[in-house]
C-alpha positions as a Markdown table, in Angstrom:
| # | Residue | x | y | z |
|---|---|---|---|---|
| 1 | Unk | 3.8 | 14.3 | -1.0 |
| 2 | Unk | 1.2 | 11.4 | -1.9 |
| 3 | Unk | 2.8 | 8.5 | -2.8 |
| 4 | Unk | 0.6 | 6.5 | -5.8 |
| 5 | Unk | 0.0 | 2.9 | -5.4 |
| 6 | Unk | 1.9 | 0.5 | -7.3 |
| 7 | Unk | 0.1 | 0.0 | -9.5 |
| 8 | Unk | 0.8 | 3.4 | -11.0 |
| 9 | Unk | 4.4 | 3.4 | -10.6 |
| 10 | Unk | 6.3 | 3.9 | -13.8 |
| 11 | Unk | 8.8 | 1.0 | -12.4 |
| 12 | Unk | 6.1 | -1.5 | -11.3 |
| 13 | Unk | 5.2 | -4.4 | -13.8 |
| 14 | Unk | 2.6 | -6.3 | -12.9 |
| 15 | Unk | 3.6 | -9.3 | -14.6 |
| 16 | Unk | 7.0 | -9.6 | -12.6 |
| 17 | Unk | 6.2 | -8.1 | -9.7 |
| 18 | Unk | 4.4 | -9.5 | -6.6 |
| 19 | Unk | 1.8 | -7.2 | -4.4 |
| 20 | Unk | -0.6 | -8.2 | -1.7 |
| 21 | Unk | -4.0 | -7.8 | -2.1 |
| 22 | Unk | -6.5 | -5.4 | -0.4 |
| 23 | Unk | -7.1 | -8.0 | 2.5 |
| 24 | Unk | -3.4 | -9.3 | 2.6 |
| 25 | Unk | -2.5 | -5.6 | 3.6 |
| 26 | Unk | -5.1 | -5.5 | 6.0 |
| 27 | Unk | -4.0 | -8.2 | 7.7 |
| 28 | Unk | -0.5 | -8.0 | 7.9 |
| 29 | Unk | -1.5 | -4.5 | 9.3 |
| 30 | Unk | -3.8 | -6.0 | 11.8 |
| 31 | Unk | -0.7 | -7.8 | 13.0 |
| 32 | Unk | 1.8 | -5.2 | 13.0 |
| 33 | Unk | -0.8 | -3.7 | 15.5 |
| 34 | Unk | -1.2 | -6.9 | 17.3 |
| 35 | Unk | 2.8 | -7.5 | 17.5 |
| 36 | Unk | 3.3 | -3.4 | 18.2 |
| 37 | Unk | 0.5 | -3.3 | 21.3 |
| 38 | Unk | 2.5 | -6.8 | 22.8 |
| 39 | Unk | 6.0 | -5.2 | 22.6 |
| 40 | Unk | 3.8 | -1.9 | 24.3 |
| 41 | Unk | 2.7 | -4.0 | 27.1 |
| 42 | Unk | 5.1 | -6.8 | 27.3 |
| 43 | Unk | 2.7 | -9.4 | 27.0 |
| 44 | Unk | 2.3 | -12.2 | 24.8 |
| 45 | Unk | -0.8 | -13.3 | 22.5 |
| 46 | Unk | -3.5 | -15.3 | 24.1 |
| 47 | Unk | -2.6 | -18.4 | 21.6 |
């Protein structure tokens, strides 16, 4: 089952209701991955 974006949902209202953008999502991804691969390994980010 495809789920739509919010966008489309009957209970979203844009005018009330917050949403990342395109690239917000992309990088909050990015860093999931980032976080997921250190808990993986066990190291820590090269910061």
């Amino acid at each position: 089952m495809s789920m739509p974006e919010k966008e489309e949902l009957p209970f979203f209202n844009p005018e009330t209701d917050e949403t990342l953008s395109k690239d917000e999502r992309v990088e909050m991804y990015e860093a999931w991955v980032e976080y997921r691969e250190n808990l993986r390994t066990g190291t820590k980010p090269d910061k």
